[in-house]
Structure formats: structure tokens, C-alpha cells
py3Dmol code that shows the C-alpha trace and the ligand (Angstrom):
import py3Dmol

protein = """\
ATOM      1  CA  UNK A   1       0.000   0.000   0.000  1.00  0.00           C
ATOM      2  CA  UNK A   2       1.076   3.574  -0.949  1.00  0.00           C
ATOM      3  CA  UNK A   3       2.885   5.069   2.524  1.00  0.00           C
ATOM      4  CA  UNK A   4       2.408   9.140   2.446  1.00  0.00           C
ATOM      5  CA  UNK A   5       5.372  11.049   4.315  1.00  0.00           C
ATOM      6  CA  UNK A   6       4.595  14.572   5.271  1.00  0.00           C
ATOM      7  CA  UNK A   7       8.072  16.072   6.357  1.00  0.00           C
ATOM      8  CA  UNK A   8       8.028  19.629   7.857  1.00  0.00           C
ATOM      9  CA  UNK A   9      11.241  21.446   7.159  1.00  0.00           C
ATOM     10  CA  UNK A  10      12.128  24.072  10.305  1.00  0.00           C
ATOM     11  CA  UNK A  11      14.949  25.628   8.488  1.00  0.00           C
ATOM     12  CA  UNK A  12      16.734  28.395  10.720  1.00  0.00           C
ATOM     13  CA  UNK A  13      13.510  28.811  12.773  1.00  0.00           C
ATOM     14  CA  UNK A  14      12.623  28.442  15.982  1.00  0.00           C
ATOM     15  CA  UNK A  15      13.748  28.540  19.400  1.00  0.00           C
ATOM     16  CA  UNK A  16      13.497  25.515  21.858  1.00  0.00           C
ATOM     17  CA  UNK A  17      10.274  26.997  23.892  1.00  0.00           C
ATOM     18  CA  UNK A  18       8.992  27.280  20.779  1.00  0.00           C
ATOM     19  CA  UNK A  19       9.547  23.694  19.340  1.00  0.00           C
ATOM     20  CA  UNK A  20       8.276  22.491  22.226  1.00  0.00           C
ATOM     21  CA  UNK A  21       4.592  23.878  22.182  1.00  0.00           C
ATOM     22  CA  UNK A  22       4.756  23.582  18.656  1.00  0.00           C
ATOM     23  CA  UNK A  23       4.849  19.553  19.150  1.00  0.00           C
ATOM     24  CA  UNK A  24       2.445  20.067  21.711  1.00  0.00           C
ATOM     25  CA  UNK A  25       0.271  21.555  19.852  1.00  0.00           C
ATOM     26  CA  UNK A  26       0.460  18.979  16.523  1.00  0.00           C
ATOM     27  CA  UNK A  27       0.930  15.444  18.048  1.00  0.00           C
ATOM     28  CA  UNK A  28      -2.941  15.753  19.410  1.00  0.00           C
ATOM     29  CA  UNK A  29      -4.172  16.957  15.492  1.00  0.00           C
ATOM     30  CA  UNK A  30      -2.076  14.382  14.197  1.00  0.00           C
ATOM     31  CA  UNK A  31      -2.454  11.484  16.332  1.00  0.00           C
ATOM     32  CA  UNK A  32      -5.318   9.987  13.985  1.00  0.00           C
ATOM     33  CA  UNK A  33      -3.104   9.583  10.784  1.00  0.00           C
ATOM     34  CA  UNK A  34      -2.297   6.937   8.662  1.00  0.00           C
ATOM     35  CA  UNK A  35       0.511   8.914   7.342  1.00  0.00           C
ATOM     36  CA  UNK A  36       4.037   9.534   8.500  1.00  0.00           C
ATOM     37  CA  UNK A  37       4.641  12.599   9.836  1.00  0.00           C
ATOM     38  CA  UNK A  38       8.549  13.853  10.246  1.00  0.00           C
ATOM     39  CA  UNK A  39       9.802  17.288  12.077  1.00  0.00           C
ATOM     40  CA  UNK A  40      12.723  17.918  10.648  1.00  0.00           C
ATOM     41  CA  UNK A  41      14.605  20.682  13.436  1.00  0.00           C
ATOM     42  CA  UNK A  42      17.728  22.905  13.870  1.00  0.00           C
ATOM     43  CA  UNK A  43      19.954  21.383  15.958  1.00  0.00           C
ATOM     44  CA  UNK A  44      19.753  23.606  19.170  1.00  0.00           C
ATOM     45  CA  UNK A  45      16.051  21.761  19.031  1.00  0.00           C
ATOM     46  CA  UNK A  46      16.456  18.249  18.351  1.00  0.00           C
ATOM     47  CA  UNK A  47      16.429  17.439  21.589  1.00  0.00           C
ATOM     48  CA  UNK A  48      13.906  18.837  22.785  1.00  0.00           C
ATOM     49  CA  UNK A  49      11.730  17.856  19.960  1.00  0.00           C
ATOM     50  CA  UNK A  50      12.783  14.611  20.092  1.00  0.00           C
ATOM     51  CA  UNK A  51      11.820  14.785  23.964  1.00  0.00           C
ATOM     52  CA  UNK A  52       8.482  16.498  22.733  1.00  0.00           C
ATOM     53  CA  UNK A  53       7.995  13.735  20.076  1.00  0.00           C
ATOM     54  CA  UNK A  54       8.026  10.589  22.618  1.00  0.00           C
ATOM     55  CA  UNK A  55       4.254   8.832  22.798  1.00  0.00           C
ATOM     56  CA  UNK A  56       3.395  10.638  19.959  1.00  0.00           C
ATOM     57  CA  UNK A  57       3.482   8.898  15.922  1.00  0.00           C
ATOM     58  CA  UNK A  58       5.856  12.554  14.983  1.00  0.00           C
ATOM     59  CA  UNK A  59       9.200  11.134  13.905  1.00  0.00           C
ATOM     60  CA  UNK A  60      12.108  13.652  14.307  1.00  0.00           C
ATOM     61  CA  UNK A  61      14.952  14.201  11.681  1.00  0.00           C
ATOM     62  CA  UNK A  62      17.642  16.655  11.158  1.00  0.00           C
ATOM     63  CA  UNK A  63      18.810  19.081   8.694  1.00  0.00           C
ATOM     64  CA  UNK A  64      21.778  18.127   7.841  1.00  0.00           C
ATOM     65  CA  UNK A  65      25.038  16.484   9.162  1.00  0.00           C
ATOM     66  CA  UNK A  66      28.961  15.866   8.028  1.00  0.00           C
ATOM     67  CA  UNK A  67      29.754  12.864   6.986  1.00  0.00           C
ATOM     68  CA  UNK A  68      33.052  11.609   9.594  1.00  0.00           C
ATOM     69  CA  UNK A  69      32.308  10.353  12.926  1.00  0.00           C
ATOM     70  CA  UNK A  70      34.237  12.703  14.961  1.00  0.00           C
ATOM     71  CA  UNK A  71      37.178  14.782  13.959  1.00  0.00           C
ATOM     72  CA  UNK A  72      38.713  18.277  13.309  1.00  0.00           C
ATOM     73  CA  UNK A  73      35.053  19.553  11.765  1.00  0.00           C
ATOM     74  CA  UNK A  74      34.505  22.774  13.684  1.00  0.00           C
ATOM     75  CA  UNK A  75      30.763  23.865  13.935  1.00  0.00           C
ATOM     76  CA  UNK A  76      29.478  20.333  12.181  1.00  0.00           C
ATOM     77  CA  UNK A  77      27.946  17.948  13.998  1.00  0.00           C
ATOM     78  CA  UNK A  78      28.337  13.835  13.466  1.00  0.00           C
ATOM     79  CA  UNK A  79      25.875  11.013  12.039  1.00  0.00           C
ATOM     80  CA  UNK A  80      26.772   9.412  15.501  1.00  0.00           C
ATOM     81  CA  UNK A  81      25.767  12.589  17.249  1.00  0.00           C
ATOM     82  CA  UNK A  82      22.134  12.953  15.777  1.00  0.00           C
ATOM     83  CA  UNK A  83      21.671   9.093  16.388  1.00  0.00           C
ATOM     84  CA  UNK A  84      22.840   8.906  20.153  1.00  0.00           C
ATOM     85  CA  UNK A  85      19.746  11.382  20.977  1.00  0.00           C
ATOM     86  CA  UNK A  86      17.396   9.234  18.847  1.00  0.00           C
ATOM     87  CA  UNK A  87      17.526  11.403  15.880  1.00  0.00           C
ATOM     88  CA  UNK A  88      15.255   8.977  12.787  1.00  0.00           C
ATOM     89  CA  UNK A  89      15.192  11.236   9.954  1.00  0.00           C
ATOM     90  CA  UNK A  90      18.373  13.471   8.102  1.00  0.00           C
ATOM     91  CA  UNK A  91      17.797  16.250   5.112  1.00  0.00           C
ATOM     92  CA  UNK A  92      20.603  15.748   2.704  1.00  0.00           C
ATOM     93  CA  UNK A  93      21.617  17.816   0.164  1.00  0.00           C
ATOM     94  CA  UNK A  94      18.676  20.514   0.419  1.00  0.00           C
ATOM     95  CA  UNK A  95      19.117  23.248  -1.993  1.00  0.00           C
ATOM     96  CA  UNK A  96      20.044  25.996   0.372  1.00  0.00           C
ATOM     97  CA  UNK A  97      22.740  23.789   1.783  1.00  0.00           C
ATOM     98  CA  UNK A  98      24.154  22.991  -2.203  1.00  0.00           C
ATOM     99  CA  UNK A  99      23.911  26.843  -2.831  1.00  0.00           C
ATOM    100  CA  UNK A 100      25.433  28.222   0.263  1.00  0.00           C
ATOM    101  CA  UNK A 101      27.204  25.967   1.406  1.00  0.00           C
ATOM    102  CA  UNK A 102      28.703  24.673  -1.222  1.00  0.00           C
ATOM    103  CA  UNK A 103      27.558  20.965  -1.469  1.00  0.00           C
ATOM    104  CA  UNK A 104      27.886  18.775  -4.017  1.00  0.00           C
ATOM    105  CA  UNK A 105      26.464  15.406  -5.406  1.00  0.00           C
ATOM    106  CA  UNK A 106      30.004  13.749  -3.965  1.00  0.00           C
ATOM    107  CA  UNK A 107      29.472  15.223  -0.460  1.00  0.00           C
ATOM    108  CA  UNK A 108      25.462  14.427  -0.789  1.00  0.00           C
ATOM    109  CA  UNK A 109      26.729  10.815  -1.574  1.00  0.00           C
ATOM    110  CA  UNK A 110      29.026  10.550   1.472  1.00  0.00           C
ATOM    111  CA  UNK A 111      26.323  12.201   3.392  1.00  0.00           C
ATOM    112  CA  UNK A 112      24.244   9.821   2.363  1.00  0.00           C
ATOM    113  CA  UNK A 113      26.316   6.481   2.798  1.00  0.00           C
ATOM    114  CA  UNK A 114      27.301   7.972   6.170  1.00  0.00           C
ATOM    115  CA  UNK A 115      23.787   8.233   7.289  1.00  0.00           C
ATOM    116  CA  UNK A 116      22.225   4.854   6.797  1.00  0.00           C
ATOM    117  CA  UNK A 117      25.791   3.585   7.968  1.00  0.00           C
ATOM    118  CA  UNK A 118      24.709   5.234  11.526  1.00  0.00           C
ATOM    119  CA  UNK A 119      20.896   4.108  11.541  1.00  0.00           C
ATOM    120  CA  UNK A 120      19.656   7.501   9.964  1.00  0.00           C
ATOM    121  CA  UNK A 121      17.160   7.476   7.242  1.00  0.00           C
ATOM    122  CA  UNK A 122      18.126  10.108   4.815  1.00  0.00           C
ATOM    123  CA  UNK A 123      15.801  12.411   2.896  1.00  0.00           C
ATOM    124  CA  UNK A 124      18.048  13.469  -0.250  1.00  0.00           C
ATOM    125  CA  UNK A 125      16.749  16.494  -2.170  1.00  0.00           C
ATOM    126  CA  UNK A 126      17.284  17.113  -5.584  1.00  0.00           C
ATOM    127  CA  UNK A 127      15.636  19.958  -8.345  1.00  0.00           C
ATOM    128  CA  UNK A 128      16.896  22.316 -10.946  1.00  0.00           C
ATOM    129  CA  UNK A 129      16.805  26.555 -11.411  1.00  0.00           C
ATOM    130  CA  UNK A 130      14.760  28.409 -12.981  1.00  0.00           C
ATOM    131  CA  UNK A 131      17.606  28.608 -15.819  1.00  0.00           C
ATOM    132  CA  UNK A 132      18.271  25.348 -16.206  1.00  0.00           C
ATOM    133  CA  UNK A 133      14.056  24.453 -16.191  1.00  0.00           C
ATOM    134  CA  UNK A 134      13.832  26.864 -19.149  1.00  0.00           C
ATOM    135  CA  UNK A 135      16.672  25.429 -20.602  1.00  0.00           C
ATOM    136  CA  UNK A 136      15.448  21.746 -20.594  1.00  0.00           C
ATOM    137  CA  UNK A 137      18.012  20.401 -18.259  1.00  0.00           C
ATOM    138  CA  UNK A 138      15.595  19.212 -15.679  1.00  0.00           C
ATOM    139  CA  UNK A 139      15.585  15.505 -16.157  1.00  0.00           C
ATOM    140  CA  UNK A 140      18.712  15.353 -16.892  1.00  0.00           C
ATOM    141  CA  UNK A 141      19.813  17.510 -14.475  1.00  0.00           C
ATOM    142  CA  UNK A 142      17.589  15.842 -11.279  1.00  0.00           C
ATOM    143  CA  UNK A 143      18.571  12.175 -12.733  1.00  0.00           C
ATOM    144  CA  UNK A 144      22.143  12.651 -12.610  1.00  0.00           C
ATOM    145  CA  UNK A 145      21.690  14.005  -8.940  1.00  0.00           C
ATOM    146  CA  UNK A 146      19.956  10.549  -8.053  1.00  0.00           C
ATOM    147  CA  UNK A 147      22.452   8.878  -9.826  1.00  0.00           C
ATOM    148  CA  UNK A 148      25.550  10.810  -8.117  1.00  0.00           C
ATOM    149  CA  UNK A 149      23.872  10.831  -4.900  1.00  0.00           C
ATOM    150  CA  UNK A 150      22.321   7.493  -4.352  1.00  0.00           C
ATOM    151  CA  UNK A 151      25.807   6.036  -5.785  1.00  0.00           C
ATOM    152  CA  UNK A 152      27.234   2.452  -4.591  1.00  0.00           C
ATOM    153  CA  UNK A 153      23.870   1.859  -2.893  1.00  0.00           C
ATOM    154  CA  UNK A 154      21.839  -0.934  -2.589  1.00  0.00           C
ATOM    155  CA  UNK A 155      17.866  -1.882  -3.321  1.00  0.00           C
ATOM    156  CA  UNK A 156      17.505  -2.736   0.209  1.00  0.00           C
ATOM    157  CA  UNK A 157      19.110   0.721   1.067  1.00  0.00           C
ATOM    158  CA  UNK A 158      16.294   2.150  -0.524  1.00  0.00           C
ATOM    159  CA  UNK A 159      13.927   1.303   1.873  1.00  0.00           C
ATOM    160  CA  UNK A 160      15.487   3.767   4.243  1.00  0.00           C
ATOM    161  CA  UNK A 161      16.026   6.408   1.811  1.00  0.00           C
ATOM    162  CA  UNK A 162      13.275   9.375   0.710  1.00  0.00           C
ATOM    163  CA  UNK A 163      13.702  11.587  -2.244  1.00  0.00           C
ATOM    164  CA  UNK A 164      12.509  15.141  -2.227  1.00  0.00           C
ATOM    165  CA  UNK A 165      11.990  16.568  -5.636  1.00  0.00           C
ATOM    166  CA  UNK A 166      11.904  20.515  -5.060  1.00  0.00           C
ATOM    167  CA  UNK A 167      12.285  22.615  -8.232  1.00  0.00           C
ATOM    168  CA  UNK A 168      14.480  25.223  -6.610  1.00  0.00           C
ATOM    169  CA  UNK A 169      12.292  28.012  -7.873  1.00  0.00           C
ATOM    170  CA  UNK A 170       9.346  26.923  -6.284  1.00  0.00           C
ATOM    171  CA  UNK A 171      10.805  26.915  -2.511  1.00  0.00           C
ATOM    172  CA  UNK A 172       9.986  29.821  -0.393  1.00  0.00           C
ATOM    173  CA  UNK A 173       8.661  31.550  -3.384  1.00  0.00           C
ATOM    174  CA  UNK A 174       4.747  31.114  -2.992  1.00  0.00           C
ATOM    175  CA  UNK A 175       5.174  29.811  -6.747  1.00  0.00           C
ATOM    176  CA  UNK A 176       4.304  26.091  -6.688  1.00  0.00           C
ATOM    177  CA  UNK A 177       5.304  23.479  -9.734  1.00  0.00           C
ATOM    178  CA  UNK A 178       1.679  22.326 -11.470  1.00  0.00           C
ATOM    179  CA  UNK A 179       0.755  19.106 -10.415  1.00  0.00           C
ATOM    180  CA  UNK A 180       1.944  18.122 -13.842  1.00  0.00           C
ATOM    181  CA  UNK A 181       5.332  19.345 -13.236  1.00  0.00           C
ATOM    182  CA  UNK A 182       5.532  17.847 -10.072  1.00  0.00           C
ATOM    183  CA  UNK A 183       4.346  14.503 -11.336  1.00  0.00           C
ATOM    184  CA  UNK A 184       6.621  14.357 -14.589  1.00  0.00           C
ATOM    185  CA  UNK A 185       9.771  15.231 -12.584  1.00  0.00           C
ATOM    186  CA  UNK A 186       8.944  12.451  -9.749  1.00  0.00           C
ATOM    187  CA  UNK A 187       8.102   9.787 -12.941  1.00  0.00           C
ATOM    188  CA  UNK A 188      11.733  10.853 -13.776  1.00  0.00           C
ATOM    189  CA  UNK A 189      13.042   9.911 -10.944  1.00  0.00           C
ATOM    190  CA  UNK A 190      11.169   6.875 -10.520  1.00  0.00           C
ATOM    191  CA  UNK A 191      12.029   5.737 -13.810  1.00  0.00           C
ATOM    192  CA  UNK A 192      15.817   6.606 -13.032  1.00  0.00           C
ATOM    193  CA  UNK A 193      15.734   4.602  -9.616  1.00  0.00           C
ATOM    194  CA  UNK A 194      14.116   2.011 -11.078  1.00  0.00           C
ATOM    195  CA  UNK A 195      16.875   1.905 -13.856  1.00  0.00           C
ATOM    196  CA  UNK A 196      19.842   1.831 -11.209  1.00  0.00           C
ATOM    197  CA  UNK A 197      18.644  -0.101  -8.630  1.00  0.00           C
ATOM    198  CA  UNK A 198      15.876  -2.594 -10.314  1.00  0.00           C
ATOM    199  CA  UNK A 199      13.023  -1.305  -7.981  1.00  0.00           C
ATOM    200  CA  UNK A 200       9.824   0.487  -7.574  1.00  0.00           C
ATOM    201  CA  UNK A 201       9.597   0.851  -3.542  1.00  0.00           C
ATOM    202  CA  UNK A 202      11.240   4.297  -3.274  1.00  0.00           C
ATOM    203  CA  UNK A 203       9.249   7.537  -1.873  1.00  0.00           C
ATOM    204  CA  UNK A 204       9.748  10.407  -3.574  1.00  0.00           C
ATOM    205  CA  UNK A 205       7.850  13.832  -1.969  1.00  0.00           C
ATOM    206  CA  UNK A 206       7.586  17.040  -3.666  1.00  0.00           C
ATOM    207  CA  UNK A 207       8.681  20.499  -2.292  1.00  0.00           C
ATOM    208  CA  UNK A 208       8.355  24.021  -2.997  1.00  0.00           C
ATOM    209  CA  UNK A 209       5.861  26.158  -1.418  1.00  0.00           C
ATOM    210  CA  UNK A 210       3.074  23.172  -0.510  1.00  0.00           C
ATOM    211  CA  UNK A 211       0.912  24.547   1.870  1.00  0.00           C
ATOM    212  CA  UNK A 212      -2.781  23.701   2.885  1.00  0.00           C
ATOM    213  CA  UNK A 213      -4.314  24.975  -0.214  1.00  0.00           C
ATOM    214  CA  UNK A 214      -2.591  23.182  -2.651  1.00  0.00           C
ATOM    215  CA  UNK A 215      -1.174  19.690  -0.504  1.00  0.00           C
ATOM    216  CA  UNK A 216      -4.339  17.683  -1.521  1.00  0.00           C
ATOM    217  CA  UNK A 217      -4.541  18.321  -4.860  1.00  0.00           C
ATOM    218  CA  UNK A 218      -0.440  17.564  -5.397  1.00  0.00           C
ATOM    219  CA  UNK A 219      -0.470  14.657  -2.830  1.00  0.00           C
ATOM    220  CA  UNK A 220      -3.301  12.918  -5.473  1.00  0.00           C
ATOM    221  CA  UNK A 221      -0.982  12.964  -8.006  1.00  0.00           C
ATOM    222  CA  UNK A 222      -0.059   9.374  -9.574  1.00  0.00           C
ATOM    223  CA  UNK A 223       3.725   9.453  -8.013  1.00  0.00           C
ATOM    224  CA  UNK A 224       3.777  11.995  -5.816  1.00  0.00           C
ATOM    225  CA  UNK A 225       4.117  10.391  -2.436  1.00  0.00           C
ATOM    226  CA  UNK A 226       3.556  13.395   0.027  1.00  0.00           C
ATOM    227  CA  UNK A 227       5.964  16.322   0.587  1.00  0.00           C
ATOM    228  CA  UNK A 228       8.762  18.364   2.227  1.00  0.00           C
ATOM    229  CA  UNK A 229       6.884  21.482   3.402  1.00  0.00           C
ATOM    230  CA  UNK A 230       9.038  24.283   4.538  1.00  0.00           C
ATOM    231  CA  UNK A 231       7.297  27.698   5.676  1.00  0.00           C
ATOM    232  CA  UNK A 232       4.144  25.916   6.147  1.00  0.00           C
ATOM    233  CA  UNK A 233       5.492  23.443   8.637  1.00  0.00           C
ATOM    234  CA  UNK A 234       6.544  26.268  11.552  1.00  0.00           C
ATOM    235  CA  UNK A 235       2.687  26.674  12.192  1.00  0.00           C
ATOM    236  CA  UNK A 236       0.875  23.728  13.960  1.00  0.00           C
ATOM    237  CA  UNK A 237      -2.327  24.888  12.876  1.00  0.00           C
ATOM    238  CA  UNK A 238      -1.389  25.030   9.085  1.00  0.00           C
ATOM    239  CA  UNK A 239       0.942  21.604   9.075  1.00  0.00           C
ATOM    240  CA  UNK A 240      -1.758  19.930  10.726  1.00  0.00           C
ATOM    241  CA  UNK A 241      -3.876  20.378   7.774  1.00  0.00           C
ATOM    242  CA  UNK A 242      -1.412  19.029   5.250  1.00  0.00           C
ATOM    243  CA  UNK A 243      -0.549  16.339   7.182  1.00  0.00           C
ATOM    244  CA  UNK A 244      -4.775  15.675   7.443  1.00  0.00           C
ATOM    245  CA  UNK A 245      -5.112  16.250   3.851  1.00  0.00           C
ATOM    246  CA  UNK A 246      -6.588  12.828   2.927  1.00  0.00           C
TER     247      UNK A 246
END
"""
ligand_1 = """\
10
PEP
C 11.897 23.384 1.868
O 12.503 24.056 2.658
O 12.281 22.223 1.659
C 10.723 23.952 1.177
C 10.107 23.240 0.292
O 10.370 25.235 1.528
P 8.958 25.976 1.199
O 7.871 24.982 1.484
O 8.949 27.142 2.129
O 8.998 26.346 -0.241
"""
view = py3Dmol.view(width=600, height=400)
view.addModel(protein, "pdb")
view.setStyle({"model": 0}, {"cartoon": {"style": "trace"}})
view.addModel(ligand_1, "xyz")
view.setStyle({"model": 1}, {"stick": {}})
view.zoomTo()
view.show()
């Protein structure tokens, strides 16, 4: 049966208090649903929202991570780290980290491996510009990140694996991708996972600017399997309604 993942996406938001009676606030509009539903919080929170999350069917992630165990790494923070305070769920590769941080698909791919080495289930995010949309680049573009980033996996890792799709002009933008858009890109990368690793079971969300208004309509989509909701998720009120949308 199809398995929807809602994933709320915290960025730099939120202060500990507030993470706190956020959870509070969702696990009792949430407790009724068949789908998963994933905080994903800054670090200075995890804890607490990890704390916040026991009893309740939210699953906790984090945004990102480097890929050694330990080490000379000042300000990053270790696979082994997130997973000793019962961290589930790690962002990999989302946009804002490839364009300001420099990522890459190699670092993505040793974030990755390093990850579900550790226990962590990563949620790997791929999409193209504006630029490179108009220029036609975006399957080839959003396959090759699969391909570079899921690299030297296996079929069975896959199971602990989610794809984002999130066209990077649609995120924080209030301009969604059509349904169609959405859809085509995700068939894409279906067609690519199946080509590398022989299998259908993969999830793959959309992002960029879901909200309440739109979540239902995208979510019904033939291979859209939920989403990765960013400034919609920091409001209990309005990520409860996504997360409810079927
Ligand atoms: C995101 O941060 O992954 C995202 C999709 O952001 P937004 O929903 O705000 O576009």
C-alpha cells in the first residue's frame, strides 16, 4: 500500500520553547493519521523535539550532518551525534545547503552512505533553477543528482532512503510546480531509480511552497508520495492540515 510522508522542514527557525509547544500543539491533530509525519529541526532543538515527540506517531529528523564520525570539523555535527539522541530522519543535500554551502552530489553521496551507515534514514533532495528548467536540463539535471547521490547503494538501502523533488524556484517563493510538473519530474526519478537499482519501492515527496491549499490536490498525483513542506510546517495549525489532507 502507498505510505504518504509529510516532512516539515524548520529551516533556521525556531527557538526551543517554541519547538516544544509547537509539538504540543500537533501530536494531538495528528495522532489519527495513517501517514508519517517527520519534524525535521535545527539542531539547538532536536532534543527537545525529540523529547516532545516521545508517545506521539511525529518522527524527528535533522537538517543536515557531516559525513566523519568525529574529527577536526569545527561547527558540524556527526551522524553518531544525531543518532545517540534518537535522531530517525536526516535532510541531505537541500538546496540551500548545495547553494550556500557549497555541497555537491560527492558530499550528498558521502552524506548519504554515512547516514544509513549510523541508523539515519536520509531524505536526499534534488531539483533544478529556474535557468536550467527553461533550458530543458531538468531531467537530466535531477537524474544525474539521483544517480551521483544514491551512488554504490543498494535496493535494500532504498527502503530507508526518501527523495525530495523541489524545483528550486518553487521553494519559499509562494510559486508552486503544477501538479503536472511535479508529477513528470517524480516519474523521472522513478524511472531513473528504477533503472539503477531494479526497484519500484522508493518515496519520492515534492517540495516548494506546498501549503494547505494546494497539498491535496499535489499529494493525489499518480507518483507523488507526500511532501517536504518548509514555511508551512513552523505553524501547527497550518501543518496539521497538510498532514490531514486525505
Ligand atoms: C523546503 O525548505 O524544503 C521547502 C520546500 O520550503 P517551502 O515549502 O517554504 O517552499
Amino acid at each position: 500500500m502507498r505510505r504518504y510522508v509529510i516532512a516539515g522542514n524548520w529551516k533556521m527557525n525556531m527557538l526551543p520553547n517554541e519547538a516544544i509547544e509547537f509539538m504540543n500543539t500537533l501530536a494531538p491533530m495528528v495522532k489519527d493519521t495513517k501517514n508519517e509525519v517527520i519534524i525535521c529541526a535545527p539542531f539547538t532543538d532536536l532534543f527537545y523535539t525529540i523529547l516532545s515527540a516521545q508517545q506521539t506517531n511525529i518522527h524527528v529528523g535533522a537538517q543536515n550532518m557531516h559525513w566523519e564520525e568525529s574529527g577536526a570539523y569545527t561547527g558540524e555535527v556527526s551522524p553518531n551525534m544525531l543518532k545517540c539522541i534518537n535522531t530517525e530522519y536526516v535532510i541531505i543535500g537541500h538546496s540551500e545547503r548545495r547553494q550556500y554551502f557549497n555541497e555537491t552530489d560527492e558530499t550528498v553521496n558521502k552524506k548519504v552512505k554515512a547516514a544509513l551507515k549510523h541508523g539515519l534514514k536520509p531524505i536526499v533532495c534534488v531539483g533544478e533553477t529556474l535557468e536550467q528548467r527553461e533550458a530543458g536540463q531538468t531531467v537530466d539535471l535531477i537524474t544525474g543528482q539521483v544517480e551521483k547521490g544514491l551512488a554504490g547503494l543498494t535496493a535494500e538501502d532504498l527502503d530507508n532512503v526518501i527523495i525530495a523533488y523541489e524545483p528550486i524556484w518553487a521553494i519559499g517563493t509562494g510559486k508552486t510546480a503544477t501538479n503536472e510538473e511535479a508529477n513528470e519530474a517524480i516519474k523521472e526519478i522513478r524511472n531513473k531509480v528504477r533503472e539503477e537499482f531494479n526497484t519500484d519501492d522508493i518515496t519520492i515527496l515534492y517540495g516548494g511552497s506546498c501549503n494547505d491549499k494546494n497539498a491535496k490536490e499535489l499529494f493525489s498525483m499518480s507518483d507523488i508520495d507526500g511532501g517536504l513542506v518548509g514555511g508551512a510546517s513552523l505553524k501547527a495549525e497550518q501543518f496539521e492540515k497538510i498532514v490531514n489532507f486525505n
